[in-house]
C-alpha positions in Angstrom: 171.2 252.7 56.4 170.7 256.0 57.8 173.3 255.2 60.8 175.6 254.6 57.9 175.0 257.3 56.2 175.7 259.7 59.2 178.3 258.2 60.3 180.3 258.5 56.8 179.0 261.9 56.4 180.5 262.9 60.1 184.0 261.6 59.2 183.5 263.4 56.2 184.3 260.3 53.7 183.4 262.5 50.4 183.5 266.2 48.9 181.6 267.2 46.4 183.5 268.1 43.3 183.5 268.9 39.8 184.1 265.3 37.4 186.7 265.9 35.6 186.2 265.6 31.6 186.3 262.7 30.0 185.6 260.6 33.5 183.4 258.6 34.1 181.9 258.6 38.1 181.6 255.2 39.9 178.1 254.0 40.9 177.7 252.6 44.6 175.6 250.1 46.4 174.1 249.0 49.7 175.7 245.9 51.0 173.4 244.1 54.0 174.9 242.0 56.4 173.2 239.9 59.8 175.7 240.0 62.6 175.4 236.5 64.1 176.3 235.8 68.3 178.0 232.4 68.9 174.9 230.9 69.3 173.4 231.9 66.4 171.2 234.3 67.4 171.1 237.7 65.7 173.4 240.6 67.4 172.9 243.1 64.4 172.0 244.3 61.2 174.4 245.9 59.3 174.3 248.9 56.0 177.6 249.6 54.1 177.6 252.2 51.3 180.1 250.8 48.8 181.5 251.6 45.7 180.8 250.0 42.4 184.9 249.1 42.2 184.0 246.2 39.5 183.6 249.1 36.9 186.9 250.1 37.5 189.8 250.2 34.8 193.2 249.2 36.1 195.9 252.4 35.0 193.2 254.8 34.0 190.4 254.9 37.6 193.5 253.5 40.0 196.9 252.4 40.3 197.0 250.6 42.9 195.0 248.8 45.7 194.9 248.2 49.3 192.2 245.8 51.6 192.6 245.7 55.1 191.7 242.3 56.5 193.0 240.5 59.4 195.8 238.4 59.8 194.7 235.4 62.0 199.0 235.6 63.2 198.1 239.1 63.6 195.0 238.1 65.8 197.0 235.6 67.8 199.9 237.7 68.3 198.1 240.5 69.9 196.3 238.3 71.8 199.1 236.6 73.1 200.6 240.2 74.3 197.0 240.3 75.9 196.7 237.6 77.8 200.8 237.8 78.9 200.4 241.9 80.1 196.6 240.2 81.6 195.1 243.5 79.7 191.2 243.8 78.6 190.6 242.9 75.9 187.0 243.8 74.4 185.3 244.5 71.0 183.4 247.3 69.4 181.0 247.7 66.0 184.1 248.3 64.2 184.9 244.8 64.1 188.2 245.3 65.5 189.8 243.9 68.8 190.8 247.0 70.5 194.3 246.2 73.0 194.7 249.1 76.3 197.1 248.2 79.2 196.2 250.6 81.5 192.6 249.8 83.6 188.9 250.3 82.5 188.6 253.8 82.9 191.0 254.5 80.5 189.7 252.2 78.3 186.5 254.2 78.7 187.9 257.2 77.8 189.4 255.8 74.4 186.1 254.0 73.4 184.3 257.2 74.1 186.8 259.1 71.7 186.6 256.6 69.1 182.4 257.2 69.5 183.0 260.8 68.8 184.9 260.1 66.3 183.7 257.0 64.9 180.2 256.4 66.0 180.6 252.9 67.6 178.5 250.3 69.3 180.3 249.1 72.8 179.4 245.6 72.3 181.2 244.7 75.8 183.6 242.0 76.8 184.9 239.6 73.6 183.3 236.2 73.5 183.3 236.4 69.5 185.6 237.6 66.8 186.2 236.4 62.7 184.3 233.3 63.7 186.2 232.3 67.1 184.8 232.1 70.3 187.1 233.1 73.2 187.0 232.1 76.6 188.8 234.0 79.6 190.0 231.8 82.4 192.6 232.0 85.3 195.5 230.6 82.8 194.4 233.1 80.2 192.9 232.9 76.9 191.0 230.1 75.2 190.0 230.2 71.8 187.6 227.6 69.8 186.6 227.7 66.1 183.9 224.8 66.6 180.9 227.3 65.7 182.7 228.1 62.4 183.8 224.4 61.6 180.2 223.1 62.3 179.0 226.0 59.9 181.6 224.9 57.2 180.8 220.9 57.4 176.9 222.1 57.2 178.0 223.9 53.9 179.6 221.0 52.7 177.0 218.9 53.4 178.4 216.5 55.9 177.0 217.4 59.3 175.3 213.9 59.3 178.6 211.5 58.5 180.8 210.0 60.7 185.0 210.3 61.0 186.9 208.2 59.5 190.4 207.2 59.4 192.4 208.9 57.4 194.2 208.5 54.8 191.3 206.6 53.7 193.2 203.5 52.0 197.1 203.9 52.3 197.1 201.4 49.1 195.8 204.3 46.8 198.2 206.7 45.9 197.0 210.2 45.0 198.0 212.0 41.4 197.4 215.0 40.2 195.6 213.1 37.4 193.5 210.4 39.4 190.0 210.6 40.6 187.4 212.0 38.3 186.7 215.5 37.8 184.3 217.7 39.6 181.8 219.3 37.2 180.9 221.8 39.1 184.3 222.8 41.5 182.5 226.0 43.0 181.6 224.3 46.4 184.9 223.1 46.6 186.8 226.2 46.0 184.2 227.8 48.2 185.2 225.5 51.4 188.9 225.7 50.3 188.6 229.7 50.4 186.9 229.4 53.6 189.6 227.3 55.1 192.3 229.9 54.1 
C-alpha cells in the first residue's frame, strides 16, 4: 500500500482542489491482489487505490468511459512481430509486454526510464503473461494456456472426470428451449466470461 501510494503521488495522479457546489466527491478503496508464477507459487502482492466509480451518475459525474485491457490479437500480433524481428521480449510490474529491437542495453536504458518514471519491478525474461505460459525455443515462440484451463475446469468442478466424445449423442438435437433450467446460472456465466 505504501509503494502504491508513492508511486501515484510521484506521477502526480491528483491535485488537490476546491469541490465544486453541489458535487458530490467519489470515495475510493484498496483493491488486494496475489500475483501467482506458473507454478502457483506466489510472485507478489499487489495494493491498488481505486475509485469508488459504482457511485457514479452517467451525464452528470462522466460522459464517457474508457478501460484498457488487452486484446489477446493484440498480444499475438506483437508477439508474432517478436519472434519474426527475434527481439526480447520481457515483462515488468506494469503488467505489460514491453517490445525493443535494438539489444539489451538499450532495453536497459528504457526499463530504467520507465522506473524513474514509473516505479517498476524488472521481473526478467517472460515465462507468464494474462494466464499463458511462454516458452522460447530455436523456432521461436511457444505459448500454452494449460495452467489457466486446469484452473478453469477446477472452478467448474471437473478436474476429476474424464473426456468424452463430443457431441455427446448426435440423436439429441439442441433448442434454445430444451434441457432444464439452471437455478442458479452464476457459475456458468462465470466460466463463460472466463472463456471470453
Amino acid at each position: 500500500m505504501k509503494l502504491e501510494i508513492q508511486a501515484l503521488e510521484k506521477n502526480n495522479t491528483w491535485i488537490l482542489v476546491p469541490l465544486p457546489h453541489g458535487k458530490t466527491p467519489i470515495g475510493n478503496k484498496w483493491v488486494y491482489k496475489i500475483k501467482h508464477k506458473v507454478d502457483g507459487a506466489i510472485e507478489r502482492y499487489k495494493a491498488r487505490l481505486v475509485a469508488k466509480g459504482f457511485k457514479q451518475k452517467e451525464g452528470i459525474d462522466y460522459t464517457e468511459t474508457f478501460v484498457p485491457v488487452a486484446k489477446m490479437v493484440t498480444v499475438r500480433t506483437l508477439l508474432n512481430v517478436v519472434v519474426h524481428n527475434d527481439w526480447i521480449i520481457e515483462k515488468l510490474d506494469v503488467n505489460i509486454a514491453f517490445l525493443y529491437g535494438n539489444n539489451k542495453d538499450v532495453i536497459h536504458k528504457i526499463k530504467q526510464q520507465l522506473n524513474d518514471k514509473f516505479s517498476i519491478k524488472d521481473l526478467g525474461p517472460l515465462h507468464y503473461y494474462l494466464g499463458i505460459e511462454f516458452f522460447t525455443n530455436t523456432t521461436g515462440l511457444a505459448m500454452s494456456q494449460r495452467k489457466y484451463a486446469t484452473e478453469l475446469i477446477t472452478y467448474a468442478g471437473l478436474l476429476d472426470t474424464k473426456p468424452s466424445t463430443i457431441p455427446l449423442d448426435p440423436t439429441v438435437k439442441l433448442t434454445m428451449d430444451g434441457g432444464e433450467p439452471i437455478f442458479d446460472p452464476s457459475t456458468y456465466k462465470t466460466l463463460l466470461g472466463k472463456l471470453l
